[in-house]
VMD Tcl script that draws the C-alpha trace (Angstrom):
set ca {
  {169.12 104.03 116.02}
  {172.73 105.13 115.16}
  {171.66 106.86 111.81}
  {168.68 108.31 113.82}
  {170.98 109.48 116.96}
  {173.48 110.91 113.93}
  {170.65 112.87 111.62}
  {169.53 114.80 114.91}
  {173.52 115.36 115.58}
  {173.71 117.00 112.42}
  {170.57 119.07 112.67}
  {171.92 120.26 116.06}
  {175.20 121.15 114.72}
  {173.03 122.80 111.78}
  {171.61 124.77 113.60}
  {173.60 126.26 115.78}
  {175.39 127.66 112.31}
  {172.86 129.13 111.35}
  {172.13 130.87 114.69}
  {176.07 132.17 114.21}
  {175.47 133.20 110.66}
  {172.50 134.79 111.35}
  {170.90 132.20 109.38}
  {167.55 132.18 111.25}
  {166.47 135.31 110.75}
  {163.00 135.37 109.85}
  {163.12 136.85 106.51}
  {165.86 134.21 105.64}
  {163.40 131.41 106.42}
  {160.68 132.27 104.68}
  {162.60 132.90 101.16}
  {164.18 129.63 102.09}
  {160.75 128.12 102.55}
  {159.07 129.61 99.24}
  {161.92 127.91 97.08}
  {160.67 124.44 98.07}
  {157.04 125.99 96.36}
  {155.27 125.18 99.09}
  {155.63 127.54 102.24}
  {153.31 130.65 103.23}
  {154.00 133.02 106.07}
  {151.71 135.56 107.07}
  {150.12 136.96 110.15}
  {146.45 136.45 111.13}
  {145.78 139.18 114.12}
  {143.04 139.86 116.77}
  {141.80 142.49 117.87}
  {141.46 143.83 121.22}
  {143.74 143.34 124.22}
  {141.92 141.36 127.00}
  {142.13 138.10 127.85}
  {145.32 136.32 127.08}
  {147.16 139.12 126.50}
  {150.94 139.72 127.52}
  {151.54 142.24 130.56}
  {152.82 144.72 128.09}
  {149.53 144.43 126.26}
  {151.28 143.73 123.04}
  {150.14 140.70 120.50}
  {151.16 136.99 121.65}
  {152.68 136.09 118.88}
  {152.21 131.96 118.15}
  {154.49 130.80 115.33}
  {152.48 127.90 113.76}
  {153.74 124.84 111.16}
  {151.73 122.84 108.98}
  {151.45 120.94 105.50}
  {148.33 122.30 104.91}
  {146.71 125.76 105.06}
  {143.74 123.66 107.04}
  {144.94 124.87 110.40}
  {146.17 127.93 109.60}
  {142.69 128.80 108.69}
  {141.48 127.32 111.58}
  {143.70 129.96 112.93}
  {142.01 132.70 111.02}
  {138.43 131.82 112.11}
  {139.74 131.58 115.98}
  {141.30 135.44 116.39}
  {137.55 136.30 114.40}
  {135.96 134.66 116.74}
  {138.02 135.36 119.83}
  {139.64 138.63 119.26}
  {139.95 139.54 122.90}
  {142.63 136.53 123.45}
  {145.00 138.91 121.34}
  {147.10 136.65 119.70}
  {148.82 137.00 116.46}
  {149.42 133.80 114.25}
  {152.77 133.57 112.29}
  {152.03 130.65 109.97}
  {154.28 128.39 107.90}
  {153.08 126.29 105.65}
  {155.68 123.33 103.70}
  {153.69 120.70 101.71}
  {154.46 117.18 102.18}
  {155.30 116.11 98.61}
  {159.54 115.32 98.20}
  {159.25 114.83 102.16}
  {160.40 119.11 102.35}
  {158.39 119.12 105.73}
  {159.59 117.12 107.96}
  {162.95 117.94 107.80}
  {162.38 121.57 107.53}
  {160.56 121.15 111.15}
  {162.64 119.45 112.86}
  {165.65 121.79 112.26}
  {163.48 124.23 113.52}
  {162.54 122.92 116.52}
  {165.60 121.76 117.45}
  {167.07 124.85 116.60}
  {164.94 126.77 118.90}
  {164.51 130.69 119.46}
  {162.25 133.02 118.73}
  {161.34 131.42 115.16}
  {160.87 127.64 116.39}
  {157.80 126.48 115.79}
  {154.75 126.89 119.25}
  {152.39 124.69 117.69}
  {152.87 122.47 114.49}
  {150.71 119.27 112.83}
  {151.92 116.23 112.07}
  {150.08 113.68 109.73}
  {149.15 109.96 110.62}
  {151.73 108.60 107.90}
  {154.43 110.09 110.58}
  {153.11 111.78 112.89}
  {154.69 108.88 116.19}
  {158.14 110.15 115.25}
  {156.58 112.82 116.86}
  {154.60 111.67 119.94}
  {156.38 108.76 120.43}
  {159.57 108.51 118.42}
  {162.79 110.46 117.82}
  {161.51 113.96 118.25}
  {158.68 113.32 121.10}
  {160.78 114.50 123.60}
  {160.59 118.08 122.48}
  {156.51 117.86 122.65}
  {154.71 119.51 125.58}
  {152.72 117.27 127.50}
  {149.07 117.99 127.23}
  {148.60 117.94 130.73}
  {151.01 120.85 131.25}
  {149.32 122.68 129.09}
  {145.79 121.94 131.78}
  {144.73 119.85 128.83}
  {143.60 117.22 131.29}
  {142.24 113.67 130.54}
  {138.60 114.16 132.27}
  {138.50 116.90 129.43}
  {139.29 114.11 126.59}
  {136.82 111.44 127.99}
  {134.43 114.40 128.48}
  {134.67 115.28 124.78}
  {134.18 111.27 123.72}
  {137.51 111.71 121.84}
  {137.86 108.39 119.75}
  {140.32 106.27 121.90}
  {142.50 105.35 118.95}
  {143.61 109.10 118.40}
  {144.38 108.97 122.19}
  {146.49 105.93 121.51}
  {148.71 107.47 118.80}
  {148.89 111.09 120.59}
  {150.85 109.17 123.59}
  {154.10 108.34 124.82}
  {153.78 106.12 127.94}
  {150.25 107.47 128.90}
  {151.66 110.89 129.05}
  {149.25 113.14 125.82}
  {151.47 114.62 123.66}
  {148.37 115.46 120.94}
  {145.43 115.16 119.48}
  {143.72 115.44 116.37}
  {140.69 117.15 115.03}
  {138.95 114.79 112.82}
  {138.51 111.60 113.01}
  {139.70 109.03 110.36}
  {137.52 105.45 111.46}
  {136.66 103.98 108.47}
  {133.97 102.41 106.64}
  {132.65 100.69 103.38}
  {131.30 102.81 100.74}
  {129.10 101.33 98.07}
  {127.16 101.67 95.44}
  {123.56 101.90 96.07}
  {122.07 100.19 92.73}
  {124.84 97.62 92.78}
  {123.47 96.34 96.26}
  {120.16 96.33 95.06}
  {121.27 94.26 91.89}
  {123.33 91.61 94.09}
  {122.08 91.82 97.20}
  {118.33 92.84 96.67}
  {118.64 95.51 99.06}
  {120.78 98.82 99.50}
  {120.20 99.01 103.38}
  {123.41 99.64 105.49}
  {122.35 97.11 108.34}
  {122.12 94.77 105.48}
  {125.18 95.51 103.51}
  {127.24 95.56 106.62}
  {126.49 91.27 107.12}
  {127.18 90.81 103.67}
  {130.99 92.05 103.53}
  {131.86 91.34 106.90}
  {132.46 90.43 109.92}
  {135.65 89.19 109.17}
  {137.69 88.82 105.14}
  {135.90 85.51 104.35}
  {132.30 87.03 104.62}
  {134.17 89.81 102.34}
  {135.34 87.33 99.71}
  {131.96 85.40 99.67}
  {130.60 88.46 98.39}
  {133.15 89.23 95.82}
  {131.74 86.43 94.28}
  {128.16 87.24 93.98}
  {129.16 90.43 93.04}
  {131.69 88.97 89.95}
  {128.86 86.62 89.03}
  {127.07 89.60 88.02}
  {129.62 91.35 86.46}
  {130.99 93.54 89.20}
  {134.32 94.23 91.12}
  {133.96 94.41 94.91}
  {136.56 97.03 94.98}
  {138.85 98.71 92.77}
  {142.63 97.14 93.66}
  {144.09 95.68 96.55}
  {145.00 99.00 98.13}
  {140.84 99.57 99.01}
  {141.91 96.44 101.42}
  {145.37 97.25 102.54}
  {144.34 100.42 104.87}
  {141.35 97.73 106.99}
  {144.15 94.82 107.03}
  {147.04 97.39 107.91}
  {145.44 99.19 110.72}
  {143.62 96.17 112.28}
  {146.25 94.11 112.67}
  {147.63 93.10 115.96}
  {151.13 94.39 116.03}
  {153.02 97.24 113.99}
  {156.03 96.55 112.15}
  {158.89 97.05 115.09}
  {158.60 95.01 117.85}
  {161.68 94.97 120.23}
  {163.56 97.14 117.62}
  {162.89 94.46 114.78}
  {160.83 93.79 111.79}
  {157.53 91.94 112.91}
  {155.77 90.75 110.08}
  {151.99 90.59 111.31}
  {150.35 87.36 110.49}
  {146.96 89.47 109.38}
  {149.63 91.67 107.09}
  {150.94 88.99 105.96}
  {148.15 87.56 104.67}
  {147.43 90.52 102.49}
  {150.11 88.74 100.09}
  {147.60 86.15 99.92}
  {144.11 88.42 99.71}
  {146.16 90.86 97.11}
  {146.66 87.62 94.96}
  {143.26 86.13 95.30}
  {141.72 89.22 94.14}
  {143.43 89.39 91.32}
  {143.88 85.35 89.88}
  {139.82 85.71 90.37}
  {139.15 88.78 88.97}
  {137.47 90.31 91.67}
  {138.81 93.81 91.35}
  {139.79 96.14 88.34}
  {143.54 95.52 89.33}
  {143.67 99.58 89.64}
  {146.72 101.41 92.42}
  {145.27 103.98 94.85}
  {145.48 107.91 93.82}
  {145.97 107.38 90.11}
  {143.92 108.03 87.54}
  {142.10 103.85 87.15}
  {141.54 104.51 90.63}
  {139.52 107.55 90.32}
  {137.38 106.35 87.43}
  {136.07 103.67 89.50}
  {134.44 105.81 91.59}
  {132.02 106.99 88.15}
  {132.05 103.69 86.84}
  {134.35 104.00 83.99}
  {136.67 101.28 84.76}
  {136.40 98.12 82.91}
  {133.88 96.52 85.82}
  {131.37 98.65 87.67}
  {132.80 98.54 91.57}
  {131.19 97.82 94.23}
  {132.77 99.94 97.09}
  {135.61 101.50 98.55}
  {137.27 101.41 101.86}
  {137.47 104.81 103.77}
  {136.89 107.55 106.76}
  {134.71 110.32 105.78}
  {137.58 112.93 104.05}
  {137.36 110.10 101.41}
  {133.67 110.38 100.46}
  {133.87 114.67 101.25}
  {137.41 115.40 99.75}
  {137.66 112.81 97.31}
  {134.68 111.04 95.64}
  {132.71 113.96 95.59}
  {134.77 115.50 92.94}
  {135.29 111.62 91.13}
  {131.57 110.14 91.28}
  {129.96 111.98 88.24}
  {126.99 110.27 87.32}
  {126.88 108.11 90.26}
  {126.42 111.07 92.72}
  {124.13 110.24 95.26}
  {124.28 106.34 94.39}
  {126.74 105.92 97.36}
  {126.13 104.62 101.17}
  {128.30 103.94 104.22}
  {128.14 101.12 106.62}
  {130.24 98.93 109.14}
  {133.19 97.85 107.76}
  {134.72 94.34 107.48}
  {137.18 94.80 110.07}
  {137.63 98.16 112.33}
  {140.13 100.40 110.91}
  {141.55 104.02 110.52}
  {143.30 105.67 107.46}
  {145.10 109.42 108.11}
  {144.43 112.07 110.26}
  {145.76 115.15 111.22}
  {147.51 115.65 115.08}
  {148.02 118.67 116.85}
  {151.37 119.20 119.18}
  {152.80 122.08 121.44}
  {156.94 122.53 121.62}
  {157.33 122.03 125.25}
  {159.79 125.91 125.23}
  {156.62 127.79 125.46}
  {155.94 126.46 128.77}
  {158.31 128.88 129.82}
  {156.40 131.56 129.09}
  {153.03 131.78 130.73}
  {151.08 134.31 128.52}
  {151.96 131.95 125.23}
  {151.53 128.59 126.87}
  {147.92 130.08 127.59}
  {147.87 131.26 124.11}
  {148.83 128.14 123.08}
  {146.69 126.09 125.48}
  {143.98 128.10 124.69}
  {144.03 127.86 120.26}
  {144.56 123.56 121.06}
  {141.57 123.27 123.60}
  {139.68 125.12 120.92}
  {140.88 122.45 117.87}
  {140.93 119.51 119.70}
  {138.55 119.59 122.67}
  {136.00 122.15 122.74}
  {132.38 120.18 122.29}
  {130.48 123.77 122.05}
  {128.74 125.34 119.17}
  {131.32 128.02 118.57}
  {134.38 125.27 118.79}
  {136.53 124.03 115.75}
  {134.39 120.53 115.48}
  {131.27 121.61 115.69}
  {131.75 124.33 112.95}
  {134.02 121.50 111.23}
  {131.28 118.53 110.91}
  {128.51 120.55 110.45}
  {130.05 122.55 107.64}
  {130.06 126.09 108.45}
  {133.76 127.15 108.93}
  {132.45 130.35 106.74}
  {129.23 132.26 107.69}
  {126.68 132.23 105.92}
  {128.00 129.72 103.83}
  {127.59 125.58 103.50}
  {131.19 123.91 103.27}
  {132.21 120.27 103.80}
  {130.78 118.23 106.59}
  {133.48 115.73 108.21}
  {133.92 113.22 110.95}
  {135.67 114.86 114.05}
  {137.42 113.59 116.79}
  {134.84 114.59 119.21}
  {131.43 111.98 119.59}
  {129.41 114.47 121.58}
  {129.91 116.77 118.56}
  {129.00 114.10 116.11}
  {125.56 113.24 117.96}
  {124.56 116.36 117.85}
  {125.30 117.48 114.39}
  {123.48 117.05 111.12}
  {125.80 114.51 109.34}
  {123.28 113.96 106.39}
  {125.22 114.07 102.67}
  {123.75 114.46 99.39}
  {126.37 111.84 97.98}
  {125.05 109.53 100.01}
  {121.26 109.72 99.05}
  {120.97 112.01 102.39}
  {122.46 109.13 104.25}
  {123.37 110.47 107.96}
  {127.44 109.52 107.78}
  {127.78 109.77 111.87}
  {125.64 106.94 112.18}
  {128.07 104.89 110.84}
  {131.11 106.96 111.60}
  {130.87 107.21 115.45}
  {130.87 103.74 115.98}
  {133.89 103.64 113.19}
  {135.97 105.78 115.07}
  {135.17 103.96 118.57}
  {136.00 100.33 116.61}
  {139.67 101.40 115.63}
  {142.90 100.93 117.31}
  {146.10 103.18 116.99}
  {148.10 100.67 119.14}
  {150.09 99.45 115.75}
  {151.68 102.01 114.40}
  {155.45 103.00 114.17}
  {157.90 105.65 113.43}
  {159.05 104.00 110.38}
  {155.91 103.42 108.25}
  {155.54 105.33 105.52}
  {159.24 104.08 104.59}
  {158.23 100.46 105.54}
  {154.63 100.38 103.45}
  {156.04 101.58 100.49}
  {158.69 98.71 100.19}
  {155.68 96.09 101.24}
  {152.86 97.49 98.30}
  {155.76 97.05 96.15}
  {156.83 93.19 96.91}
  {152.95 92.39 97.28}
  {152.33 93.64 94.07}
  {155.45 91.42 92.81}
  {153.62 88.05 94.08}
  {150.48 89.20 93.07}
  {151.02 90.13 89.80}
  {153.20 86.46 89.71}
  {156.50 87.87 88.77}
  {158.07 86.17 92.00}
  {157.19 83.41 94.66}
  {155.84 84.47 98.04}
  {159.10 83.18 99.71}
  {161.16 85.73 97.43}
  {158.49 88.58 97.75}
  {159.04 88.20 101.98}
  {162.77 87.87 101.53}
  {163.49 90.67 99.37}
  {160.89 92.76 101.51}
  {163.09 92.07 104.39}
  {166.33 92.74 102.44}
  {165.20 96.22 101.57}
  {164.65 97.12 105.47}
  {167.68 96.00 106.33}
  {169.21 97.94 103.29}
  {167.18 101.39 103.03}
  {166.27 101.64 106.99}
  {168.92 99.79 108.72}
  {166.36 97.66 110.58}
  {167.03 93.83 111.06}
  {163.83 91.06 110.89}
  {163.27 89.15 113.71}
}
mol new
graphics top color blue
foreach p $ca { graphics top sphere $p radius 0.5 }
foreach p [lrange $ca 0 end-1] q [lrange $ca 1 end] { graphics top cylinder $p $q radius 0.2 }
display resetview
């Protein structure tokens, strides 16, 4: 808490330098921005001066952060849709990679003015330092923006993104898809081992619960098949089903259901279950064709897995691929939407504002963000990428059938995904934290140290890198 209460200090003190120097000038920022490589700013304008417009009758202008340029053309299609609401979007855009965005938005919302950020995304890997953590207090509460809660429950908004968009029941944001998850497999491989490739069937076969998973890894060895490609396809399902998050009462809680991923990572690998393969590299990705030393069974995963990653990995085995319950209830990313609470101050922008959110986050119509999102048709005319959205009355009425998946419907499977996962065990601190436990797992499982040194030394480098003490 001391180095937390110090860092925002500093950024304070920052800030209010630059503001002497002249430092936040607009132009300044964004050549600042561009040398980290990964920051756009342009301006995406209505037309039209009606509804939502200032008194004056000039452009609202809505200065919007993000990591992506997903929102920011989310942005685009809203003032081409809407031009009357006469805003005028002022996007900046700082990838993740080197951590360059969080840092770079914080200073600027603390340091306020006319260039802070209105609106700005923040990622499930840290987006409760947001809502809930060290910089929550500078969100807008939903609710003042007349985001209400009969609007959430009216739009069947999963309850887990709820859960993680809250500080003390108060809605800070929301997201726009939704990130449940679910087992992908292999079509012929169920066939082969299981005698049929039917999700109802599938789904009893790897689960309820890790034992039912491991009885199938198995059958699935004796025929010459890994179950999934490395322990990280179980991690995400252990990680975000687990009972408690890492800090409880300002310590480190070690979960007993994470813990016993020490034990699940291990077994996999002493019994040769998986292809012993680490998540976004290169092994990884040829497991998805079936070029890894064993043909695998199936992956762990929300939909932007199968739509934004397999699809450009399968090869050959496009179309070979179904979804279906997973072995526990589980989510993996997301992307959440929040409001700095300063433009409540201003009535025409916190419309503005209120306004572009409603449309992201909780409009269930077929001209709002989801239903253009999960059906695919962000662009006219054209068919894009169909995705799981936060929104089950959007889901159940859109066409969620994928050529991957042998014209599988995914929202079958995905709208009771989302409803089945929790967002009640998450913390500030864990990106930092799940990086330093992959790492010691790995250690036992690949036997280079006991499981009493793997838990000590995991506890060690808490203390040392975060300054948090175990319980």
């Amino acid at each position: 808490m001391k180095r937390t209460l110090a860092l925002l200090t500093a950024i304070i003190m920052l800030a209010s330098l630059l503001a002497a120097c002249g430092g936040s000038n607009k132009d300044n920022n964004s050549g600042s921005n561009s040398s980290t490589g990964g920051n756009t700013s342009s301006n995406t304008e209505s037309t039209g001066n009606s509804g939502g417009s200032s008194g004056s009758g000039e452009k609202i202008k809505i200065n919007l952060w993000s990591f992506t340029d997903e929102i920011p053309k989310m942005a685009e299609k809203y003032v081409q849709l809407f031009p009357e609401k006469n805003v005028e979007f002022n996007p900046t855009i700082i990838a993740t990679t080197e951590g360059a965005y969080q840092p770079a938005l914080d200073q600027a919302i603390v340091g306020g003015g006319s260039d802070a950020p209105d609106i700005y995304a923040a990622e499930a890997a840290f987006v409760l330092k947001y809502t809930q953590g060290d910089m929550s207090d500078f969100a807008a509460a939903y609710a003042d923006l007349g985001l209400t809660d009969d609007m959430v429950k009216e739009a069947g908004i999963a309850e887990y993104s709820v859960e993680i968009g809250s500080k003390d029941g108060v809605l800070k944001a929301l997201g726009y898809q939704a990130t449940g998850g679910a087992f992908i497999y292999r079509r012929s491989i169920a066939k082969d081992v299981f005698g049929t490739d039917d999700p109802q069937v599938i789904k009893d076969e790897i689960g309820p619960g890790w034992d039912k998973f491991f009885e199938a890894a198995e059958k699935l060895k004796a025929k010459g098949y890994a179950i999934v490609s490395g322990d990280g396809d179980i991690w995400h399902p252990i990680e975000n089903s687990s009972d408690q998050g890492w800090i409880v009462d300002g310590k480190l809680h070690i979960d007993p259901k994470r813990e016993a991923f020490l034990d699940m990572s291990k077994r996999l690998k002493d019994n040769g279950y998986h292809n012993d393969t680490r998540d976004w590299q290169e092994a990884w990705f040829a497991d998805m064709n079936g070029s890894g030393p064993k043909p695998v069974f199936g992956f762990f995963g929300p939909a932007w897995l199968i739509n934004y990653v397999m699809k450009d990995n399968v090869g050959d085995t496009f179309g070979d691929w179904a979804v279906t319950e997973p072995t526990t209830g589980f989510f993996w990313g997301g992307t959440w939407l929040l409001a700095n609470k300063e433009v409540l101050k201003d009535e025409a922008k916190k419309q503005a504002v209120a306004d572009f959110i409603k449309w992201v986050t909780l409009d269930t119509s077929e001209t709002g963000l989801q239903y253009f999102w999960a059906n695919g048709t962000m662009v006219e005319g054209e068919q894009g990428t169909k995705d799981s959205v936060a929104s089950s009355v959007v889901m159940e009425k859109s066409n969620g059938e994928l050529d991957i998946l042998g014209g599988q419907n995914m929202f079958d499977v995905f709208v009771p995904a989302n409803a089945n996962a929790t967002g009640k065990n998450l913390t500030q601190y864990d990106e930092s934290i799940n990086l330093i436990w992959r790492d010691q797992v790995r250690e036992y499982a690949a036997g280079n140290k006991s499981r009493e040194q793997a838990l000590a030394d995991f506890k060690n480098r808490v203390k040392d890198e975060l300054g948090i003490d175990s319980e």
